[in-house]
Rosetta silent file (secondary structure, phi, psi, omega in degrees, C-alpha in Angstrom):
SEQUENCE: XXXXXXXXXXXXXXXXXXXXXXXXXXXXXXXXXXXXXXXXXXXXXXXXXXXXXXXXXXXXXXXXXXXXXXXXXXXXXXXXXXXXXXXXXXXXXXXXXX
SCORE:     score description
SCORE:     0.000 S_00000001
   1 L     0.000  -31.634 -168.282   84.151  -38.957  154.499 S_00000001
   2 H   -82.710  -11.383  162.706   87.594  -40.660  155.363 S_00000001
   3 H   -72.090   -5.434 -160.134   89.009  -36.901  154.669 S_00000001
   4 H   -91.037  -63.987 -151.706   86.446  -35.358  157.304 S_00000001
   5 H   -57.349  -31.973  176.387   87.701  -38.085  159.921 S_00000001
   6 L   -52.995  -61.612 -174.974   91.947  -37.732  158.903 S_00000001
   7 L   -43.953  -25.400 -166.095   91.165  -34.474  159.034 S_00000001
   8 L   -99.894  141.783 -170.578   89.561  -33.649  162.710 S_00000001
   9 L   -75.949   -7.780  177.940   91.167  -32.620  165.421 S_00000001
  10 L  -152.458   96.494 -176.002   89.608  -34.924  167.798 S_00000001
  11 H   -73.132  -31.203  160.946   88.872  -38.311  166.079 S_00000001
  12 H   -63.381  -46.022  175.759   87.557  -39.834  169.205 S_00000001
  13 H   -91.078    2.408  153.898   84.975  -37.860  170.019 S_00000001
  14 H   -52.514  -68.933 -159.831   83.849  -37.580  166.177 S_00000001
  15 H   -44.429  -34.240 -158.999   84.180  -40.953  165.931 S_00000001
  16 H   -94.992  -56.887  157.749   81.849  -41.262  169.365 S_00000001
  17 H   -40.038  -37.032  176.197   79.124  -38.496  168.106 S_00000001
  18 H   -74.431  -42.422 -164.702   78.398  -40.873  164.506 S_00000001
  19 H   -76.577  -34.161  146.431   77.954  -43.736  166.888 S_00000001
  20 H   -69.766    3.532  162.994   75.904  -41.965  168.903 S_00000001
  21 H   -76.762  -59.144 -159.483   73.840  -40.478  165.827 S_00000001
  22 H   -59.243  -63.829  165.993   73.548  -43.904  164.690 S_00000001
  23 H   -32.248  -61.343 -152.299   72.050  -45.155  168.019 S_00000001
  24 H   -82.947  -32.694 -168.855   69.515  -42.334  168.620 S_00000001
  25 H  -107.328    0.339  159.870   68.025  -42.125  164.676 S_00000001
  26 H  -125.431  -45.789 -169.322   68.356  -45.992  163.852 S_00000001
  27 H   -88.263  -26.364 -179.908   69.037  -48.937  166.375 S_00000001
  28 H   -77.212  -32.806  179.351   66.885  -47.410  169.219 S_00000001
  29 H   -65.063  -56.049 -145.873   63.942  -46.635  166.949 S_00000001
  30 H   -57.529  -71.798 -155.026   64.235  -50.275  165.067 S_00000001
  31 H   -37.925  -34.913 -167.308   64.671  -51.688  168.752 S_00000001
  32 H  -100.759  -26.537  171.016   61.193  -50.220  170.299 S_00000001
  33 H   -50.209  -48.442  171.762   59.312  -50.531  166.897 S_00000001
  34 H   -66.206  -26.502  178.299   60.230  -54.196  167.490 S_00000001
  35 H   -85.032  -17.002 -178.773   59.279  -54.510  171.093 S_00000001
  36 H   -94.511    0.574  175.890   55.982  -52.695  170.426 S_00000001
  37 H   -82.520  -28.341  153.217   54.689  -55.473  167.698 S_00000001
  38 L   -42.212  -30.145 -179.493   54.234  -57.504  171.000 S_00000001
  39 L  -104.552    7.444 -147.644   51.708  -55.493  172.006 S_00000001
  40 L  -163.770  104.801  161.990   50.351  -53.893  168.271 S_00000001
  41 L   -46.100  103.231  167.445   49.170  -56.101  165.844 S_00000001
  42 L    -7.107   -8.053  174.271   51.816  -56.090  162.780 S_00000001
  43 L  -109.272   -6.045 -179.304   49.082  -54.626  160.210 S_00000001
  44 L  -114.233  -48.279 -162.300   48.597  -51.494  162.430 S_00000001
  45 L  -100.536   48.590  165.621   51.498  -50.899  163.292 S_00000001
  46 L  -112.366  -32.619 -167.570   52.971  -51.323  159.152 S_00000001
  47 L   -61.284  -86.299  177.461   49.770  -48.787  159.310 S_00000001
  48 L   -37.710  -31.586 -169.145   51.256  -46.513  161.743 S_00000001
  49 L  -101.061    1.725  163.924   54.382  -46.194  160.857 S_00000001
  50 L   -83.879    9.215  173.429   53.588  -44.897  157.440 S_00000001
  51 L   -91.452   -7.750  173.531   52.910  -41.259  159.436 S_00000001
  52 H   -62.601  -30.548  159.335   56.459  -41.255  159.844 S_00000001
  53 H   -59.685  -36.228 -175.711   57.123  -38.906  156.804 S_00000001
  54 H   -60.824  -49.681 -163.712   54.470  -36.640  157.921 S_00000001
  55 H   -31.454  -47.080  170.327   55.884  -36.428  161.247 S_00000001
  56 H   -51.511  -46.101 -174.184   59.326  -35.683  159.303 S_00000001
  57 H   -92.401  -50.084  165.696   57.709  -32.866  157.269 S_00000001
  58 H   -66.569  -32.793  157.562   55.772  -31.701  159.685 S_00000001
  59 H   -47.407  -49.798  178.168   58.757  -31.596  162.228 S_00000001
  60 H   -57.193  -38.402  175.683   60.647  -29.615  159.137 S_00000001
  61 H   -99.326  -24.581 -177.217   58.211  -26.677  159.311 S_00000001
  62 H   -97.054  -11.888 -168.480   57.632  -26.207  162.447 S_00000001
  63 L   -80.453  -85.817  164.986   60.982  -27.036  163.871 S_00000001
  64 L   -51.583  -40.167 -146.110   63.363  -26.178  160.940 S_00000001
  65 L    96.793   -8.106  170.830   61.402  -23.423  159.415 S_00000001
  66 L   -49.170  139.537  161.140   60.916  -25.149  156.128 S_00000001
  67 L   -84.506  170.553 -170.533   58.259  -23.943  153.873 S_00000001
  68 L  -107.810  123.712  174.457   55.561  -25.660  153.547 S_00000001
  69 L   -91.720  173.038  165.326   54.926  -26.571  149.588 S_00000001
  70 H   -51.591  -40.842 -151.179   52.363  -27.556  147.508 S_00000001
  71 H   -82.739  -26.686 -170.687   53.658  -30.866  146.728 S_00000001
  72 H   -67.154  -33.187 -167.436   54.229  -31.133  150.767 S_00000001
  73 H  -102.272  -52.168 -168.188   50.970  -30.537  152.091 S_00000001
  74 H   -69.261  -21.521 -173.606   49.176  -32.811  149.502 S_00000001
  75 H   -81.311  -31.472  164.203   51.868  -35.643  150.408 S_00000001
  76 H   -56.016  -41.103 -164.462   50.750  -34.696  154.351 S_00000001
  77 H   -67.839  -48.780 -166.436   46.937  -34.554  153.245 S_00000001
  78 H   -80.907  -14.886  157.949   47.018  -37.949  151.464 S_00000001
  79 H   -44.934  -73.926 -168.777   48.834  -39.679  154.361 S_00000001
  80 H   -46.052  -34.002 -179.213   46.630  -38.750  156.760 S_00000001
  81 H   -63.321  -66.080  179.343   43.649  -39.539  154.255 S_00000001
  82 H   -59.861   -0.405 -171.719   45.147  -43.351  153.580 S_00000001
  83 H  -114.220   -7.640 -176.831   45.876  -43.828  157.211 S_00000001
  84 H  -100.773  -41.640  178.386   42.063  -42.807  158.252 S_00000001
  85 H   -62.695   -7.678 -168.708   40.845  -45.241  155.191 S_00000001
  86 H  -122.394   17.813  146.969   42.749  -47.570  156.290 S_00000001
  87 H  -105.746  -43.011  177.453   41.293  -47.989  159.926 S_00000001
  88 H   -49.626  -59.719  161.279   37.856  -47.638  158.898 S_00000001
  89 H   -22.648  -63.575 -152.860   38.471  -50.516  156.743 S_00000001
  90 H   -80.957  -23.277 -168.668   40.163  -52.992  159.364 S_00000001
  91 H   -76.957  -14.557 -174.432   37.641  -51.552  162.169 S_00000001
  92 H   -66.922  -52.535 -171.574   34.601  -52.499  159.519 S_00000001
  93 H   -49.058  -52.470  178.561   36.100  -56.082  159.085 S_00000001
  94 H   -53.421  -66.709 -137.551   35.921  -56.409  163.321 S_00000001
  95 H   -67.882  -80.898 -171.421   32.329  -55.236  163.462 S_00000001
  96 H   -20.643  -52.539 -179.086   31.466  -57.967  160.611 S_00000001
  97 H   -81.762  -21.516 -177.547   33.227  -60.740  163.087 S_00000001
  98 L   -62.687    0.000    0.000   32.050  -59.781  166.335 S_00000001
């Protein structure tokens, strides 16, 4: 890596593109995941935010062009399956307290 940056003909704006990489796929995500647990109970949204691989896989095929494998679609199937079992659960537990 310290050969890519010695190396480039314009070190500033490299240097300006990782930090802006950096921004847009980690501290801006972290930042609004954290501002939306005011408003999202912390068990839903640890819930929610396991769809983030599909999203990622599914973004990869339709996006990318990736194929879609076996191994890809059952890791898509069984999200979606644990993420519907796992609101039926927490909505059964409300009806039971209401």
């Amino acid at each position: 890596m310290l050969t890519k940056f010695t190396s480039a003909q314009n070190t500033v704006s490299l240097l300006l593109f990782c930090l802006l990489t950096a921004a847009v796929t980690a501290v801006i995500p972290f930042l609004l995941y954290t501002l939306g647990l005011r408003s999202v109970a912390a068990s839903k949204a640890g819930i929610l935010a396991t769809v983030e691989p599909l999203v990622a896989a599914l973004v990869g095929i339709l996006v990318f062009k990736e194929k879609l494998t076996v191994l890809s679609g059952a890791g898509i199937i069984l999200i979606l399956t644990a993420v519907v079992i796992l609101n039926l659960k927490s909505e059964g537990k409300q009806d039971k307290t209401e």
